[in-house]
Backbone atoms as SQL, in Angstrom:
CREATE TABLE atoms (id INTEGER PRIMARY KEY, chain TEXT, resi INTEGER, resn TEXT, atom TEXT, x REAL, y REAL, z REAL);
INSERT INTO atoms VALUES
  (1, 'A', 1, 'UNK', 'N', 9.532, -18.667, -8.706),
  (2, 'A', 1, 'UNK', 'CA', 9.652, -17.264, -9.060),
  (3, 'A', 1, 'UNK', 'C', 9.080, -16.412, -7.932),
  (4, 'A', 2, 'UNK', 'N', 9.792, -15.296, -7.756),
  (5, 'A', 2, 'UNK', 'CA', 9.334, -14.651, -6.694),
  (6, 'A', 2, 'UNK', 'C', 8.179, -13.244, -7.299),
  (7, 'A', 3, 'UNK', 'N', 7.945, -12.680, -6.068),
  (8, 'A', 3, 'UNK', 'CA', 7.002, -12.093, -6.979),
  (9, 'A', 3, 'UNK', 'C', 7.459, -10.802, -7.454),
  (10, 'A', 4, 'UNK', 'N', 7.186, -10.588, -8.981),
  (11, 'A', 4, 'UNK', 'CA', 7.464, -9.376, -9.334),
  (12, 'A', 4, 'UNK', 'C', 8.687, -9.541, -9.799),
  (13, 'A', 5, 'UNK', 'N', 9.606, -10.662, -9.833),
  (14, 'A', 5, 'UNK', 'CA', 11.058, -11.142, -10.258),
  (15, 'A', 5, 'UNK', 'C', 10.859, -10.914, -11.437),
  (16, 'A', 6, 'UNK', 'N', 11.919, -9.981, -12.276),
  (17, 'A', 6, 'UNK', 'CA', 12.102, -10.029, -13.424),
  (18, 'A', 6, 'UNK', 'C', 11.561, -8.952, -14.367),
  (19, 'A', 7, 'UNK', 'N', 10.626, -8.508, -13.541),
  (20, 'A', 7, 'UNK', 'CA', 9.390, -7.387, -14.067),
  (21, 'A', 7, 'UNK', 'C', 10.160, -5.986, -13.977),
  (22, 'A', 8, 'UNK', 'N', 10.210, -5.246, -14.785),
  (23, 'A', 8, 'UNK', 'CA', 10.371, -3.535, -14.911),
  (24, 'A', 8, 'UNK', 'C', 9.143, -3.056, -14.805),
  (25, 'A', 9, 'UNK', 'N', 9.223, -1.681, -13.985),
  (26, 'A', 9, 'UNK', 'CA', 8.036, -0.705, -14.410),
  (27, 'A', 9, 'UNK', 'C', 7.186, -1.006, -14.058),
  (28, 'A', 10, 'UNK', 'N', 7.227, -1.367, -12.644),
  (29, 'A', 10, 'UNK', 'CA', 5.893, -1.406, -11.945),
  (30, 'A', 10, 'UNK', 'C', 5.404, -0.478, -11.217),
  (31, 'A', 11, 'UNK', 'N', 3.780, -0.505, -11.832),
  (32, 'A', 11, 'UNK', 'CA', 2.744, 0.596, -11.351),
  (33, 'A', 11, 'UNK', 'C', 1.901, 0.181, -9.764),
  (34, 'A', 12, 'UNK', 'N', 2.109, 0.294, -8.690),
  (35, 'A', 12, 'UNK', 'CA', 1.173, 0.179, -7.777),
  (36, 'A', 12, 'UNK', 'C', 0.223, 0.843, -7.358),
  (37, 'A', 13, 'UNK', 'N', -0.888, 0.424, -7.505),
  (38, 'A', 13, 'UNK', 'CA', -2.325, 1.383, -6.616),
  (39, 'A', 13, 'UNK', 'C', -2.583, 0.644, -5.386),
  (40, 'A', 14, 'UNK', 'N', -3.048, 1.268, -4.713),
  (41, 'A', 14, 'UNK', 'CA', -3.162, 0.722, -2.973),
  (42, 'A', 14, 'UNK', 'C', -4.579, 1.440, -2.761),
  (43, 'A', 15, 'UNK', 'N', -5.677, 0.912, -2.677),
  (44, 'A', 15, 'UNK', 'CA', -6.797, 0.910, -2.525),
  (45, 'A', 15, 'UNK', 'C', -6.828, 0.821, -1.084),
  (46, 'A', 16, 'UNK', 'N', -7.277, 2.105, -0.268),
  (47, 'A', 16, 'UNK', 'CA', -6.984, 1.950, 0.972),
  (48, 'A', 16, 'UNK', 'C', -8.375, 0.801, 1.491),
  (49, 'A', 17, 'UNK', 'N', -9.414, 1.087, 0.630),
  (50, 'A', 17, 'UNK', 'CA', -10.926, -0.140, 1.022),
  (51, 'A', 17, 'UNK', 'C', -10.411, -1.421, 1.571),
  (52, 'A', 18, 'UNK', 'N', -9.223, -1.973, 0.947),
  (53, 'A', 18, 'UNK', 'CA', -8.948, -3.333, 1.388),
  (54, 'A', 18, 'UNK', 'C', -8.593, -3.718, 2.386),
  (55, 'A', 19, 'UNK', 'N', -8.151, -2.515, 3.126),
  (56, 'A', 19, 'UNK', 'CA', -7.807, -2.379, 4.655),
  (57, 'A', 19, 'UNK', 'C', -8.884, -3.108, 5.439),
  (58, 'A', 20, 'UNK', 'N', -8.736, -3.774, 6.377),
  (59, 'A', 20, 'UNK', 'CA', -9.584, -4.064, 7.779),
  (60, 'A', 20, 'UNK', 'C', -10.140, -2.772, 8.402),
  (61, 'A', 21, 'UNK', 'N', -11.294, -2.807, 8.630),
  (62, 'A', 21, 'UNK', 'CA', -12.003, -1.815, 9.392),
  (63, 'A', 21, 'UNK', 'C', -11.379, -1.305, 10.894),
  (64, 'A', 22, 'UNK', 'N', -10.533, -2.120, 11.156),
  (65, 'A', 22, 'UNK', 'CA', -9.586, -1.870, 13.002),
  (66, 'A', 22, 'UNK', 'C', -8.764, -1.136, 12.391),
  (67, 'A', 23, 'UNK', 'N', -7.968, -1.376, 10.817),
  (68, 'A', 23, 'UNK', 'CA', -6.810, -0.508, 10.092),
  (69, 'A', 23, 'UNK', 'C', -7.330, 1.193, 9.954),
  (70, 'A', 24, 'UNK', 'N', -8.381, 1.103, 8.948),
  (71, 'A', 24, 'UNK', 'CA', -8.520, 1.721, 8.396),
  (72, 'A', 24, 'UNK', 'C', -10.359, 2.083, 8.297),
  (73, 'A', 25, 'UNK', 'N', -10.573, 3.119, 9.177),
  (74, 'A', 25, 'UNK', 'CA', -12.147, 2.733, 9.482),
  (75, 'A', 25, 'UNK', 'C', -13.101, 4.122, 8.955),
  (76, 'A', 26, 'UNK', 'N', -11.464, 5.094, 8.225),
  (77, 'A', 26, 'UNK', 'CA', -12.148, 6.175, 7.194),
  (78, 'A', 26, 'UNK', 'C', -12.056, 6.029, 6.054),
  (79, 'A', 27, 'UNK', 'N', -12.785, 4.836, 5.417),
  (80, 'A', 27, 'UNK', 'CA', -13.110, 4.597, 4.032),
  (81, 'A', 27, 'UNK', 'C', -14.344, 4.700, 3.331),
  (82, 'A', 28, 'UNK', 'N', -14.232, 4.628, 2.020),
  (83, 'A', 28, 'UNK', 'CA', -15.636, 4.625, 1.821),
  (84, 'A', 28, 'UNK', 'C', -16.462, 3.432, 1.609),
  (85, 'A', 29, 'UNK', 'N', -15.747, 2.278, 1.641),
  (86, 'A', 29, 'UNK', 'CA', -16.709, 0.886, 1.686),
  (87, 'A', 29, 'UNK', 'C', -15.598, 0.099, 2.754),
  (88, 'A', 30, 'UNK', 'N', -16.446, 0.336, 3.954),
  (89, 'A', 30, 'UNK', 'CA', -15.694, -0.945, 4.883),
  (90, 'A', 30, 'UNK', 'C', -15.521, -2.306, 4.476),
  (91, 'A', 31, 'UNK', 'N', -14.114, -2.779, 4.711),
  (92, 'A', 31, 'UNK', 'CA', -13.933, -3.888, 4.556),
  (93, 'A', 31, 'UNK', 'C', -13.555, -4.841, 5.928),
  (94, 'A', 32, 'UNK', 'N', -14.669, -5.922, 6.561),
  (95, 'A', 32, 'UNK', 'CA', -14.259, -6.410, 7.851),
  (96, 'A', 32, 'UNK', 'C', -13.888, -7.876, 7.317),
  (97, 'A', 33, 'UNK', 'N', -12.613, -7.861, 7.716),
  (98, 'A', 33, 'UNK', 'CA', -12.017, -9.282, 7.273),
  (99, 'A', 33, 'UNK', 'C', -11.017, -8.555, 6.127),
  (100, 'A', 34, 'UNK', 'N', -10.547, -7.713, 5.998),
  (101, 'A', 34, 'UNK', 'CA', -9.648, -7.004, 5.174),
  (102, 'A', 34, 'UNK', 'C', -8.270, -7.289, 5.565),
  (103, 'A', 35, 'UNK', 'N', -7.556, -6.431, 4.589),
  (104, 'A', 35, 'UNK', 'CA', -5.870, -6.867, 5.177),
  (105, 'A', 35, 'UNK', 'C', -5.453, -6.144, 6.493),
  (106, 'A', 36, 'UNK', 'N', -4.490, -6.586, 7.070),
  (107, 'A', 36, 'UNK', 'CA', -4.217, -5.801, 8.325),
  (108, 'A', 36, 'UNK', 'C', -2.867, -4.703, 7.026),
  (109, 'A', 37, 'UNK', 'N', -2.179, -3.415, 7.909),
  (110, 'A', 37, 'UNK', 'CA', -1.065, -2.767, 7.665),
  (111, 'A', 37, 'UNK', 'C', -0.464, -3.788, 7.226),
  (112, 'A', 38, 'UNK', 'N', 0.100, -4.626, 7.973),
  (113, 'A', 38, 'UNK', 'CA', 1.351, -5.835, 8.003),
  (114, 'A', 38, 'UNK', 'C', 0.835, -6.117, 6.906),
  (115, 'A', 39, 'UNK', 'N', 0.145, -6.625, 6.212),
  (116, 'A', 39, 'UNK', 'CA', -0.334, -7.631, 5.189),
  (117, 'A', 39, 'UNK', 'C', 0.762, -6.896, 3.749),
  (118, 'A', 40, 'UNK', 'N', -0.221, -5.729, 3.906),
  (119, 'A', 40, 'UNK', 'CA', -0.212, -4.897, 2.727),
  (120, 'A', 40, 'UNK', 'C', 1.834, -4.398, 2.912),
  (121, 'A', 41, 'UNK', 'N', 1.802, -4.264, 3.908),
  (122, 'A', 41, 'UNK', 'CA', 3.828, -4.132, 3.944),
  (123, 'A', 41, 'UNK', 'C', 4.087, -5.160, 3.568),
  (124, 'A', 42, 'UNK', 'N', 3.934, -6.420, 3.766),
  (125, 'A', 42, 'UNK', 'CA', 4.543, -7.741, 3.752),
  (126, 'A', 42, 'UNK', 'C', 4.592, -7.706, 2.169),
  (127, 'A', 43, 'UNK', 'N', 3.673, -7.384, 1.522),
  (128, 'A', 43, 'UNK', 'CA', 3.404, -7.748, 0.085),
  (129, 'A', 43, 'UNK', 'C', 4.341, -6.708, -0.393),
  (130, 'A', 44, 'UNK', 'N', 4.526, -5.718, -0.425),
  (131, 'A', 44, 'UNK', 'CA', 5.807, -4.471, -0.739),
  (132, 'A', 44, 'UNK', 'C', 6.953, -4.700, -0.334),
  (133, 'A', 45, 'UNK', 'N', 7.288, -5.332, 0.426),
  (134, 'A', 45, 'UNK', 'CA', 8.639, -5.732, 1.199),
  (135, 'A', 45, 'UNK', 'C', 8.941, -7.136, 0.103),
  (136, 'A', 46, 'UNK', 'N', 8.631, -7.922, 0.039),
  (137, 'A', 46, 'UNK', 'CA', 8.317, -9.212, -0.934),
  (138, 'A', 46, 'UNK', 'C', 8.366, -9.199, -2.791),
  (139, 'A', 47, 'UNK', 'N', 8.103, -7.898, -2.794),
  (140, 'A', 47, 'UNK', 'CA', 8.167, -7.051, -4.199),
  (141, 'A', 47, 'UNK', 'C', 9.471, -7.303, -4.880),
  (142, 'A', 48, 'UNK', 'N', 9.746, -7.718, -5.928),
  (143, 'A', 48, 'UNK', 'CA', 11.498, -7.965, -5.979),
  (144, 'A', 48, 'UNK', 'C', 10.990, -6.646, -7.415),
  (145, 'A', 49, 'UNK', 'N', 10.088, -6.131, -8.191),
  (146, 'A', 49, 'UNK', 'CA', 10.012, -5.446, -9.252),
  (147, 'A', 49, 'UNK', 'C', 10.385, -4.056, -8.800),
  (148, 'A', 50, 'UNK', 'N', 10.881, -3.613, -9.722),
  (149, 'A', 50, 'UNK', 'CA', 10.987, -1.949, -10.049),
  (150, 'A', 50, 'UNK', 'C', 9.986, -1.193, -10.024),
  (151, 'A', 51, 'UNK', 'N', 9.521, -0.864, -8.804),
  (152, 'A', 51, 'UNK', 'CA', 8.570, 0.169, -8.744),
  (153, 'A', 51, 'UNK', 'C', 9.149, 1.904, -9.398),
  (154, 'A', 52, 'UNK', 'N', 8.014, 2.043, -10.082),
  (155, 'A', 52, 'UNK', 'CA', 8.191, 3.324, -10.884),
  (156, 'A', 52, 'UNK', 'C', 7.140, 3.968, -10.342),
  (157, 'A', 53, 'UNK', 'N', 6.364, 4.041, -10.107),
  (158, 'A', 53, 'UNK', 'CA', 4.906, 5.025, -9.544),
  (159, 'A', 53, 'UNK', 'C', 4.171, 4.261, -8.993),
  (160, 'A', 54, 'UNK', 'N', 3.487, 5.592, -8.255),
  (161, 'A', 54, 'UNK', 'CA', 2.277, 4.236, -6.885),
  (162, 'A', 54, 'UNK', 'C', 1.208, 5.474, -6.945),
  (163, 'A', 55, 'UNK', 'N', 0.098, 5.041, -5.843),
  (164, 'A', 55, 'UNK', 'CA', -0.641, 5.988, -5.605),
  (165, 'A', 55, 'UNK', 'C', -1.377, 5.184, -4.449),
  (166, 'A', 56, 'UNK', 'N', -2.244, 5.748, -3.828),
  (167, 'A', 56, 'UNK', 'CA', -2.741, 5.369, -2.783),
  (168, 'A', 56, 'UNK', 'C', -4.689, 6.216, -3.080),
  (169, 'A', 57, 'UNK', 'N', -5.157, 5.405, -3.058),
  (170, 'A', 57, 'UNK', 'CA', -6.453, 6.022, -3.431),
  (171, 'A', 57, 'UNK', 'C', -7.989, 5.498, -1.621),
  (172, 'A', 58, 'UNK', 'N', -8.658, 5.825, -2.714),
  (173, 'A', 58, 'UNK', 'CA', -10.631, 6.197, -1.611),
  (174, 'A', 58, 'UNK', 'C', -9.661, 6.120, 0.005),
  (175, 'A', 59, 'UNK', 'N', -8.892, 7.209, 0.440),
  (176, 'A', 59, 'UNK', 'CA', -8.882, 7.213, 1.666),
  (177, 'A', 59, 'UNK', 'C', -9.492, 8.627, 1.646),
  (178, 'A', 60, 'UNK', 'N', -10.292, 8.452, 3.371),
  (179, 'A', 60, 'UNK', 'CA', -11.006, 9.692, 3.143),
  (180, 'A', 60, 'UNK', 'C', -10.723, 10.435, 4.745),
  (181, 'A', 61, 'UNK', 'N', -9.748, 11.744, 4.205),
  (182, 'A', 61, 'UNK', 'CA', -9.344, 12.245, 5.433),
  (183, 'A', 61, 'UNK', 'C', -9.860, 12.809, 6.883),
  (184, 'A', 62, 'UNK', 'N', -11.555, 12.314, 6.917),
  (185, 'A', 62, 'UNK', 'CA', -12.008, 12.925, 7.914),
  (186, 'A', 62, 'UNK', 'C', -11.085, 12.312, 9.165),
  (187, 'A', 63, 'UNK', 'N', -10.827, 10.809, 8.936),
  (188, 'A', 63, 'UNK', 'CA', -10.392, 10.189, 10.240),
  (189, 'A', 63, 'UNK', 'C', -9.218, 9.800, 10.354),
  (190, 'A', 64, 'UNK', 'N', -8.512, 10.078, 11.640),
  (191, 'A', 64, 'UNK', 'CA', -7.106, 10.634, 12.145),
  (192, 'A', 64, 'UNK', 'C', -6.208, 9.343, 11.517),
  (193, 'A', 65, 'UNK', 'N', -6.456, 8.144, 12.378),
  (194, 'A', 65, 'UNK', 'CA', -6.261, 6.897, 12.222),
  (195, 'A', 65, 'UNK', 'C', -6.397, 6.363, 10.903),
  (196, 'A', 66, 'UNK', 'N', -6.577, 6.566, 9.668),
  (197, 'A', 66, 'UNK', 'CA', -6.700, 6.365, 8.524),
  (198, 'A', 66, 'UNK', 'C', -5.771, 6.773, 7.926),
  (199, 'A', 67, 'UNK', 'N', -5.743, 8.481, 8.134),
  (200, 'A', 67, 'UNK', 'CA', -4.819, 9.357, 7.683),
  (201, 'A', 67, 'UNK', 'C', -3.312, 8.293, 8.246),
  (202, 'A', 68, 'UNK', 'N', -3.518, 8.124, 9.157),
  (203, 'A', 68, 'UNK', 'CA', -1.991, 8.115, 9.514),
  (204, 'A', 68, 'UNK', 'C', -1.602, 6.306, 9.035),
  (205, 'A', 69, 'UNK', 'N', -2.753, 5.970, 8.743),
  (206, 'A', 69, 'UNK', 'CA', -2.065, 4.805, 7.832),
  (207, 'A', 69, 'UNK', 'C', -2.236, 4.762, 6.549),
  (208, 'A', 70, 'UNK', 'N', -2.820, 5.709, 6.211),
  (209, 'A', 70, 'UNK', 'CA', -2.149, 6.162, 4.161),
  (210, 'A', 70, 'UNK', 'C', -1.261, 6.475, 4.064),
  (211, 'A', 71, 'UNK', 'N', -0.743, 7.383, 5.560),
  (212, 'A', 71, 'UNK', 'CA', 0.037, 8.225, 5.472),
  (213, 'A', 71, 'UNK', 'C', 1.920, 7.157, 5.366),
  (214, 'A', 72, 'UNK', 'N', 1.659, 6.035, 5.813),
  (215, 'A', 72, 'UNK', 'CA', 2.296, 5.058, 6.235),
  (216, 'A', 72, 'UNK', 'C', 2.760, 4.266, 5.346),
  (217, 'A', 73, 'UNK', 'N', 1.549, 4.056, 4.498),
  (218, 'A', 73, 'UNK', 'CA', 1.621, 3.341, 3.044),
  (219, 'A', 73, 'UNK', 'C', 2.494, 4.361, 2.091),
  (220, 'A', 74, 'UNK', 'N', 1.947, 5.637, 1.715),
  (221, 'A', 74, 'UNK', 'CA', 3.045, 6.154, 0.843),
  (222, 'A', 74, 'UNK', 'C', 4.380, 6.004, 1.271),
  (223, 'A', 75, 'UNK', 'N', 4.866, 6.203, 2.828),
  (224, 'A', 75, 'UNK', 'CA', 6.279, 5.960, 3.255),
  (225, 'A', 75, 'UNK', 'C', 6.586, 4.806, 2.784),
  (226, 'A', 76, 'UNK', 'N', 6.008, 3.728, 2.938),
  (227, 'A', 76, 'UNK', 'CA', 6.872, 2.605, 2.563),
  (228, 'A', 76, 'UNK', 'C', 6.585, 2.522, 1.042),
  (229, 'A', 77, 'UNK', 'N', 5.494, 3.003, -0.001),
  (230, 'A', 77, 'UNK', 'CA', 6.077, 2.775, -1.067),
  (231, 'A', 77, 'UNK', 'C', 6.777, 3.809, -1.661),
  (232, 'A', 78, 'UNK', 'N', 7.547, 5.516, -1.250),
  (233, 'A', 78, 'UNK', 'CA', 8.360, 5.712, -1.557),
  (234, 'A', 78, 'UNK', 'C', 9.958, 5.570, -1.278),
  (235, 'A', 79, 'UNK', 'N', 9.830, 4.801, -0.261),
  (236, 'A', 79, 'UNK', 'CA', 10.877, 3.931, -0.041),
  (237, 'A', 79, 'UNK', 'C', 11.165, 2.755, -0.977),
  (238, 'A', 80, 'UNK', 'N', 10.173, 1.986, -1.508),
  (239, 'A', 80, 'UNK', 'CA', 9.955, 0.815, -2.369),
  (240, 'A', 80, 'UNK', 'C', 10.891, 1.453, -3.918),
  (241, 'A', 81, 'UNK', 'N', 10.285, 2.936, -3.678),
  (242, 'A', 81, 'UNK', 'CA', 10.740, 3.601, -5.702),
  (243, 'A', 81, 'UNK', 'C', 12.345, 3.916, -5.001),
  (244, 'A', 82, 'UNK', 'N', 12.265, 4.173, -4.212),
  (245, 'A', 82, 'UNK', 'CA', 14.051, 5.137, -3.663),
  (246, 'A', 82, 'UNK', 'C', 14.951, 3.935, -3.613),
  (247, 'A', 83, 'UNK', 'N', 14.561, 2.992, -3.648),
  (248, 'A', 83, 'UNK', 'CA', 15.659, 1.810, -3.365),
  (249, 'A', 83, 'UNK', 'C', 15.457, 1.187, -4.840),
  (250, 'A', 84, 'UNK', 'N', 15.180, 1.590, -5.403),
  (251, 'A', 84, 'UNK', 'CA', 14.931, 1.010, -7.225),
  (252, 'A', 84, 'UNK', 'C', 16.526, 0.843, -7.853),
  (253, 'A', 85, 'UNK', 'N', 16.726, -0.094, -8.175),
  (254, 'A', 85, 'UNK', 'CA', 18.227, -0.166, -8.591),
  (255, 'A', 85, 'UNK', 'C', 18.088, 0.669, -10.321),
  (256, 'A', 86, 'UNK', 'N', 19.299, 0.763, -10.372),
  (257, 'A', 86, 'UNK', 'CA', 19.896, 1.094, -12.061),
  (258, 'A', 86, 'UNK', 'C', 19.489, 0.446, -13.024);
């Protein structure tokens, strides 16, 4: 079974903390040894469920490089809901 095969109505939260500190180094609890970008795409790309809503949470906009990979994550998961079949 693949993942998410079969499933309707899936909710995603994306905790930006889980990020690697090289990813994502405006958080509020560093994580070193965290996922890289790729990780966290790989796992959304791999998604076979119906995403219905997401959110992206504790990113904290002081830092540029953060921003622009939250900013990265919502792109690909509103791409994830826009390609949602019938």
């Amino acid at each position: 079974m693949k993942l998410g095969e079969g499933v309707k109505g899936v909710y995603i939260s994306v905790d930006v903390d889980c990020l690697d500190l090289a990813f994502a180094p405006g958080v509020s609890h560093i994580e070193q040894g965290g996922l890289s970008f790729y990780d966290v795409q790989n796992i959304l790309h791999n998604l076979q469920a119906d995403v219905v809503a997401v959110d992206v949470v504790e990113f904290n906009p002081v830092d540029g490089m953060t921003a622009m990979v939250a900013a990265k994550l919502v792109r690909e998961l509103t791409a994830k809901i826009s390609k949602m079949k019938d």
